[in-house]
N, CA, C and O atoms as a GROMACS GRO file, in nm:
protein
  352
    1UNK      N    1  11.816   3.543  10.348
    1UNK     CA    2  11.905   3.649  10.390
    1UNK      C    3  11.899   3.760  10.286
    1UNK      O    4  11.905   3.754  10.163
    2UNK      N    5  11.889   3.850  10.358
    2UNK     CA    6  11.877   4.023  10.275
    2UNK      C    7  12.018   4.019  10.221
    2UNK      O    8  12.109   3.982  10.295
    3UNK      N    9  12.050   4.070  10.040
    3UNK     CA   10  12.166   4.088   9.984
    3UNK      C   11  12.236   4.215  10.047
    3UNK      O   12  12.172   4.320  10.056
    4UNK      N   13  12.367   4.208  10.091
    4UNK     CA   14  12.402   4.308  10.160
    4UNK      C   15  12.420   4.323  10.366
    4UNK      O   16  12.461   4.393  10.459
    5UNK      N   17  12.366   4.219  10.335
    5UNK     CA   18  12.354   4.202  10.525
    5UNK      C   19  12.476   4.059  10.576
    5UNK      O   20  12.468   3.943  10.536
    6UNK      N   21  12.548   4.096  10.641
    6UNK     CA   22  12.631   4.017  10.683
    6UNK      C   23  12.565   3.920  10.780
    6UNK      O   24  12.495   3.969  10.869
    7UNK      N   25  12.577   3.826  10.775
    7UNK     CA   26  12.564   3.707  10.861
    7UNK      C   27  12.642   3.683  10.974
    7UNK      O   28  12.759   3.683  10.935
    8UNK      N   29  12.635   3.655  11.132
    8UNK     CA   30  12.736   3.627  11.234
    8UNK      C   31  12.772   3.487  11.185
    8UNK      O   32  12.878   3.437  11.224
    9UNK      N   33  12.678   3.410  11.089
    9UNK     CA   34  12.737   3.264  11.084
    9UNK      C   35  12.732   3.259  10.946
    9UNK      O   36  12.692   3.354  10.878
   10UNK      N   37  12.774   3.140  10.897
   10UNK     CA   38  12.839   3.105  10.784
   10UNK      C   39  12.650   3.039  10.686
   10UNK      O   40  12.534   3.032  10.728
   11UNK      N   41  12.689   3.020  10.603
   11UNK     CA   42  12.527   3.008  10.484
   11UNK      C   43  12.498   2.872  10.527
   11UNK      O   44  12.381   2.844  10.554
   12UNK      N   45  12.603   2.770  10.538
   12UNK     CA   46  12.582   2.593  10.612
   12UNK      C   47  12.506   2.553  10.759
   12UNK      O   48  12.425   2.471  10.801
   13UNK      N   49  12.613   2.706  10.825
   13UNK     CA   50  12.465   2.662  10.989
   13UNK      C   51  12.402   2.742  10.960
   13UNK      O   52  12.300   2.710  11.021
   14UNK      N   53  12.363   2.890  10.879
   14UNK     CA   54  12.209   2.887  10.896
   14UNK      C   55  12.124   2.776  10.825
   14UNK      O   56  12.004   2.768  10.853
   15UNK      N   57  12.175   2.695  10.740
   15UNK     CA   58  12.094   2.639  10.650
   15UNK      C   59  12.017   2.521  10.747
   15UNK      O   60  11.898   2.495  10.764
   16UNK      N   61  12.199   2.439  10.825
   16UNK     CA   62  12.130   2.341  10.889
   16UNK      C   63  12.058   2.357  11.041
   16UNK      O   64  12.009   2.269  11.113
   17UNK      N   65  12.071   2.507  11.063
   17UNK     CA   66  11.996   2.564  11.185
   17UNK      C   67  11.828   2.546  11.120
   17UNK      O   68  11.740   2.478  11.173
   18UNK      N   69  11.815   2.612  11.016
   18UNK     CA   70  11.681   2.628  10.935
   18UNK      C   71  11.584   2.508  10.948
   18UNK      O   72  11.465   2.502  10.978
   19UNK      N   73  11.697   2.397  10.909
   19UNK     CA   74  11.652   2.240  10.899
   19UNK      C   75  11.562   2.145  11.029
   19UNK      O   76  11.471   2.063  11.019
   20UNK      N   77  11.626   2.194  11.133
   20UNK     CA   78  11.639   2.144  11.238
   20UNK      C   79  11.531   2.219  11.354
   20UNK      O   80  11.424   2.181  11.401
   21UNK      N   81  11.621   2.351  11.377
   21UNK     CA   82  11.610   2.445  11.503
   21UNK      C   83  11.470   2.459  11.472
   21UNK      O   84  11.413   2.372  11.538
   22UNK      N   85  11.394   2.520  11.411
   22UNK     CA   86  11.282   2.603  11.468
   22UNK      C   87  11.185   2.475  11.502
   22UNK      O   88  11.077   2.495  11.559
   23UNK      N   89  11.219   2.366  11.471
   23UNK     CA   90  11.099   2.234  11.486
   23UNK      C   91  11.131   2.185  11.637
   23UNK      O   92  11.050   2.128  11.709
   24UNK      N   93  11.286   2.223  11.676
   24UNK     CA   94  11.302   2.175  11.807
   24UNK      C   95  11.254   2.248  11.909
   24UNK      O   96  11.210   2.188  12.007
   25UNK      N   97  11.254   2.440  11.905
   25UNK     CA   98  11.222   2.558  11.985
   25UNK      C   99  11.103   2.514  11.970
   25UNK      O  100  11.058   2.448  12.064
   26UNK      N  101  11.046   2.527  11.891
   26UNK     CA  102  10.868   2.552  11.892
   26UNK      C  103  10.836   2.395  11.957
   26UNK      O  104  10.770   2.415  12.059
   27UNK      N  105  10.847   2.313  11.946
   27UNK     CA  106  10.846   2.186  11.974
   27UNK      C  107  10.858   2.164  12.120
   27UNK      O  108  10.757   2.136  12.184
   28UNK      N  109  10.997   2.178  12.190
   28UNK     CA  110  10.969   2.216  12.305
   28UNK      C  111  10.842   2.328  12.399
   28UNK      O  112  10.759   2.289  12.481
   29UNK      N  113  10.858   2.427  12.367
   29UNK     CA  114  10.799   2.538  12.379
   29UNK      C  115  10.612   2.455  12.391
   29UNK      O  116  10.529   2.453  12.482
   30UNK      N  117  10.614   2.409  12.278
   30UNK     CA  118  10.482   2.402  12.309
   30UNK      C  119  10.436   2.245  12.372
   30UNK      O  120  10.324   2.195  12.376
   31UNK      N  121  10.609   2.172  12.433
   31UNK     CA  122  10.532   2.095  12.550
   31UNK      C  123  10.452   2.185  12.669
   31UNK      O  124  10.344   2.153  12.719
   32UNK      N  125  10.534   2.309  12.704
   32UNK     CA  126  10.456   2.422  12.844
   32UNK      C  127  10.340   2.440  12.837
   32UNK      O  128  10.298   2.517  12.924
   33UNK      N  129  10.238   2.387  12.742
   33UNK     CA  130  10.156   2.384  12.733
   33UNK      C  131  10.048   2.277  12.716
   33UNK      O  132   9.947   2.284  12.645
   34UNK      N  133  10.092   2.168  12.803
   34UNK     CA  134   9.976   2.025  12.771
   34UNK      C  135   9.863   2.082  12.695
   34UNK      O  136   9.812   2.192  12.713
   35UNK      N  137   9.820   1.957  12.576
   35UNK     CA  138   9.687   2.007  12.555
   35UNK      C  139   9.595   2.196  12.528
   35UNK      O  140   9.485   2.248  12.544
   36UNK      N  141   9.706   2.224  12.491
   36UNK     CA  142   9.687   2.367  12.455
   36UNK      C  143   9.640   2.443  12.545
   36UNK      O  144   9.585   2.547  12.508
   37UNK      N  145   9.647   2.414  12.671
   37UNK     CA  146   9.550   2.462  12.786
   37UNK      C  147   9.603   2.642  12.786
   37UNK      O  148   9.527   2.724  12.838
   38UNK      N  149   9.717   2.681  12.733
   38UNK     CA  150   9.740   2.817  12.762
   38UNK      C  151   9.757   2.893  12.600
   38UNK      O  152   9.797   3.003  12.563
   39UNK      N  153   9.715   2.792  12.544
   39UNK     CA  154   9.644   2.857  12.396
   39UNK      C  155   9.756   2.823  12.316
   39UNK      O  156   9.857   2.796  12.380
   40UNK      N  157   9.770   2.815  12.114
   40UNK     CA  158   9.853   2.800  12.025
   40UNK      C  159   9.968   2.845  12.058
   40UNK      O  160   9.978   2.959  12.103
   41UNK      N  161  10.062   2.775  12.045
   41UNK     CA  162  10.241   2.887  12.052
   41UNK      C  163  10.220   2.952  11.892
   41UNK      O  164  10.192   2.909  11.780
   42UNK      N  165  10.256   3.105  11.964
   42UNK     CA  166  10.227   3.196  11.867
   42UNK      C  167  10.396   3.206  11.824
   42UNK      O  168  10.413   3.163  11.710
   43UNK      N  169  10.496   3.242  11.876
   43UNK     CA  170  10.642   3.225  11.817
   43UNK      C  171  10.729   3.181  11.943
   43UNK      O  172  10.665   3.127  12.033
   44UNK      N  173  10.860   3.197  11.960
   44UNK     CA  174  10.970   3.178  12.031
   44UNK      C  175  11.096   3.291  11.954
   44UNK      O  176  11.132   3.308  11.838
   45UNK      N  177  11.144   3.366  12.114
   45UNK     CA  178  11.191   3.418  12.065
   45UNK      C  179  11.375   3.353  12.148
   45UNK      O  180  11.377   3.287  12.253
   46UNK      N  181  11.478   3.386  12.084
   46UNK     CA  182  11.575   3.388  12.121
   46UNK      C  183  11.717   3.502  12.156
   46UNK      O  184  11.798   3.524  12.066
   47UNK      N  185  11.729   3.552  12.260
   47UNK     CA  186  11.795   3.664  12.239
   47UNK      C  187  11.903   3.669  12.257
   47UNK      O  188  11.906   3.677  12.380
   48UNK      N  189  12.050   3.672  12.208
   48UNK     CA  190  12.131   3.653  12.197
   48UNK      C  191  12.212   3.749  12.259
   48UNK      O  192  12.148   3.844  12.304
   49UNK      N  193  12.381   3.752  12.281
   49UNK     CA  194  12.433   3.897  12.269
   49UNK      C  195  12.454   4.024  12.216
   49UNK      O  196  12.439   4.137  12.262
   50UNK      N  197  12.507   3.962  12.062
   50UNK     CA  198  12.450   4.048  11.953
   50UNK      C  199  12.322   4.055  11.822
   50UNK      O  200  12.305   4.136  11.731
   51UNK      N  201  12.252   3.938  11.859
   51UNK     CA  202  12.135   3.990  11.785
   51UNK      C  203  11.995   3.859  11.862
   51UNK      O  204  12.008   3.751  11.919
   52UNK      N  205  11.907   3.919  11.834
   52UNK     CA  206  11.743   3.816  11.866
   52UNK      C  207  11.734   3.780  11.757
   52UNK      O  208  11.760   3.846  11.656
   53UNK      N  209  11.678   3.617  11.765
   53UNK     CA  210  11.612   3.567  11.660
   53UNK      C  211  11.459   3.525  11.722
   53UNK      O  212  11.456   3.466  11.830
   54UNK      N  213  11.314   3.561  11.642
   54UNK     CA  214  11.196   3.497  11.646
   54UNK      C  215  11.160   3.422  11.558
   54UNK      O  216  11.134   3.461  11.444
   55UNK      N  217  11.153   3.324  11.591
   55UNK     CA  218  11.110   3.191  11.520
   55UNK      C  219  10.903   3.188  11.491
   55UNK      O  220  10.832   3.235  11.581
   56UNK      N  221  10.854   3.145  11.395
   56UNK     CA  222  10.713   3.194  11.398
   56UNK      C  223  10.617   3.067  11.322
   56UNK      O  224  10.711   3.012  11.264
   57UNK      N  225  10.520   3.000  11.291
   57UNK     CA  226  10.498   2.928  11.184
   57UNK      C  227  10.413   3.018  11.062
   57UNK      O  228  10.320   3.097  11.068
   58UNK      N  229  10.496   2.961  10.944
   58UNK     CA  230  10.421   3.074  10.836
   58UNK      C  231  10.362   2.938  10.760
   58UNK      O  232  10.443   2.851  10.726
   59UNK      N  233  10.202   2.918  10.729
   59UNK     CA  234  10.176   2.791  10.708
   59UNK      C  235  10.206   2.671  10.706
   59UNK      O  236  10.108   2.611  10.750
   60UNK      N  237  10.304   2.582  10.675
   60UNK     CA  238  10.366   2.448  10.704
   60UNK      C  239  10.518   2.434  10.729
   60UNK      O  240  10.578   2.329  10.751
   61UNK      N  241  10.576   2.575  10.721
   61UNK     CA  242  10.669   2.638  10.710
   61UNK      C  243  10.717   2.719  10.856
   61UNK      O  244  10.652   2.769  10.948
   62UNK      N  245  10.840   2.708  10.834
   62UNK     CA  246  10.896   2.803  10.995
   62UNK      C  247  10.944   2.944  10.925
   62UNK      O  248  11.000   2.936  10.815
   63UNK      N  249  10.930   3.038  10.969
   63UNK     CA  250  11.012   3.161  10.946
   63UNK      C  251  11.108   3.222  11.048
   63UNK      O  252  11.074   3.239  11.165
   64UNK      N  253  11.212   3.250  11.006
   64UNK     CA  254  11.296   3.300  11.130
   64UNK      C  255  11.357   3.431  11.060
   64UNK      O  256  11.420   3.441  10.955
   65UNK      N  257  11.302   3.561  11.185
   65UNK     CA  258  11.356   3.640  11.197
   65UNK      C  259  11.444   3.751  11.296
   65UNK      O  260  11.412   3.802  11.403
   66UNK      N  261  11.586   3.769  11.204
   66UNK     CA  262  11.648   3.807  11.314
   66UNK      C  263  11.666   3.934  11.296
   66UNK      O  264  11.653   3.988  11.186
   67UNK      N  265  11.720   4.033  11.472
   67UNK     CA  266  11.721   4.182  11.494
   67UNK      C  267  11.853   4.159  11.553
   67UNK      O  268  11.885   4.062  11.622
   68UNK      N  269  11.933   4.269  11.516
   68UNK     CA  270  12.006   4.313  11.580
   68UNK      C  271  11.967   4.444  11.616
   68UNK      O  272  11.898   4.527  11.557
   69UNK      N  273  12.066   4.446  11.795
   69UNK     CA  274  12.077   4.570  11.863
   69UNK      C  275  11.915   4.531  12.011
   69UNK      O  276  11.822   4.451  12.017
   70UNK      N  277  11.956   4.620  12.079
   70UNK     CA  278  11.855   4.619  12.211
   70UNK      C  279  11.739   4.652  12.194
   70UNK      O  280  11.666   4.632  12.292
   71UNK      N  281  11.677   4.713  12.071
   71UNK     CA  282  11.580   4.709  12.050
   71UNK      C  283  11.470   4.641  11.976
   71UNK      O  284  11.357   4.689  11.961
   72UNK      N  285  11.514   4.518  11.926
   72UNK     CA  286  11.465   4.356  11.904
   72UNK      C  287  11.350   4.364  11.962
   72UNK      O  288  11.254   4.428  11.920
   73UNK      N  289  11.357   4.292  12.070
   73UNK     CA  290  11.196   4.302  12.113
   73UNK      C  291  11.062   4.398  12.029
   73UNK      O  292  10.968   4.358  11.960
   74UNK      N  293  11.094   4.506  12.063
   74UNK     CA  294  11.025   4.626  11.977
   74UNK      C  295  10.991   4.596  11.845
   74UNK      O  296  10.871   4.569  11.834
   75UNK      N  297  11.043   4.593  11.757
   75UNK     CA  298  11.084   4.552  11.621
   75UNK      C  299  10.993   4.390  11.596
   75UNK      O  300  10.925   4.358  11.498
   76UNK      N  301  11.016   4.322  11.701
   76UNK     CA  302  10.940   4.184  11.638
   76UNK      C  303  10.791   4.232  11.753
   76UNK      O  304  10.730   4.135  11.798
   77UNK      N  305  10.757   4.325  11.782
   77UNK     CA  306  10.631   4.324  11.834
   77UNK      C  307  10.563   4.432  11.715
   77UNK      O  308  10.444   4.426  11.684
   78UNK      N  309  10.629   4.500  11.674
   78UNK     CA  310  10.605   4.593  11.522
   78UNK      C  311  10.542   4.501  11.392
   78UNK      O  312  10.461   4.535  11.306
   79UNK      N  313  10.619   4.356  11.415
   79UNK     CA  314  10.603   4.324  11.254
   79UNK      C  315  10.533   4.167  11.281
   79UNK      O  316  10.532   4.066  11.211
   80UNK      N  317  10.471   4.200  11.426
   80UNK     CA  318  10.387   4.002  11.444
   80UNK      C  319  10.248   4.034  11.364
   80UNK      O  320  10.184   3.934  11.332
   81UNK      N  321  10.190   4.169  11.326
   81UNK     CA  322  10.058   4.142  11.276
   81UNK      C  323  10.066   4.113  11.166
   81UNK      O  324   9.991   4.032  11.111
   82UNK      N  325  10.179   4.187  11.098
   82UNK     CA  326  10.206   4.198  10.972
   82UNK      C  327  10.262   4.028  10.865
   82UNK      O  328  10.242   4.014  10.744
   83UNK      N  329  10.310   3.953  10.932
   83UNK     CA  330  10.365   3.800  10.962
   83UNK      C  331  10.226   3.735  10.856
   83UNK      O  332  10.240   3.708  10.736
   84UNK      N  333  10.079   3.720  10.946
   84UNK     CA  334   9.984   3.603  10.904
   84UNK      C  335   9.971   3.705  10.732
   84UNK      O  336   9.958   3.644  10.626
   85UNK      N  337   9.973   3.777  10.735
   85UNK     CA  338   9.971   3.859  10.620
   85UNK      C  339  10.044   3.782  10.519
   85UNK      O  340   9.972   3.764  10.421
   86UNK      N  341  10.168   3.727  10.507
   86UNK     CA  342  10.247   3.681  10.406
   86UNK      C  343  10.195   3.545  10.375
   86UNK      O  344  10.275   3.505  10.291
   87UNK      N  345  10.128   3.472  10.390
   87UNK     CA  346  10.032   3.383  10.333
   87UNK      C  347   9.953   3.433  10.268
   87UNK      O  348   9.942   3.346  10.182
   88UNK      N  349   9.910   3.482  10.251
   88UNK     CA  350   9.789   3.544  10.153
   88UNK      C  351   9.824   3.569  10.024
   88UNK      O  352   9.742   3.615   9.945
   0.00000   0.00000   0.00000
């Protein structure tokens, strides 16, 4: 979490959201795909009332990032190339 940015939830469920959630989204997500037949799950996104979260894998690792406001979508289609980049 960015210093200065308020959280809708408390530091405990994002922590144990962190723990858990993105292994269950992506997990599901990429049963829709037996056998990879419709290619790698590239992320999952979740869109909420007041903000989207995209969930992504950053090497063995999940990353989750969230947008607020209606223009989310936009914003995580801005910053997916930029993503495999932070491994390096």
């Amino acid at each position: 979490m960015r210093p200065g940015v308020e959280s809708f939830t408390d530091a405990a469920d994002d922590e144990a959201f962190m723990q858990m959630g993105p292994i269950f989204l992506t997990g599901i997500a990429e049963r829709l795909s037996p056998g990879n037949r419709a290619g790698k799950l590239e992320y999952v996104v979740a869109c909420f009332e007041k903000t989207s979260v995209m969930i992504t894998q950053l090497g063995d690792e999940h990353l989750a990032v969230s947008v607020e406001g209606d223009d989310a979508l936009a914003v995580f289609k801005r910053i997916l190339n930029e993503i495999p980049k932070l491994t390096r």
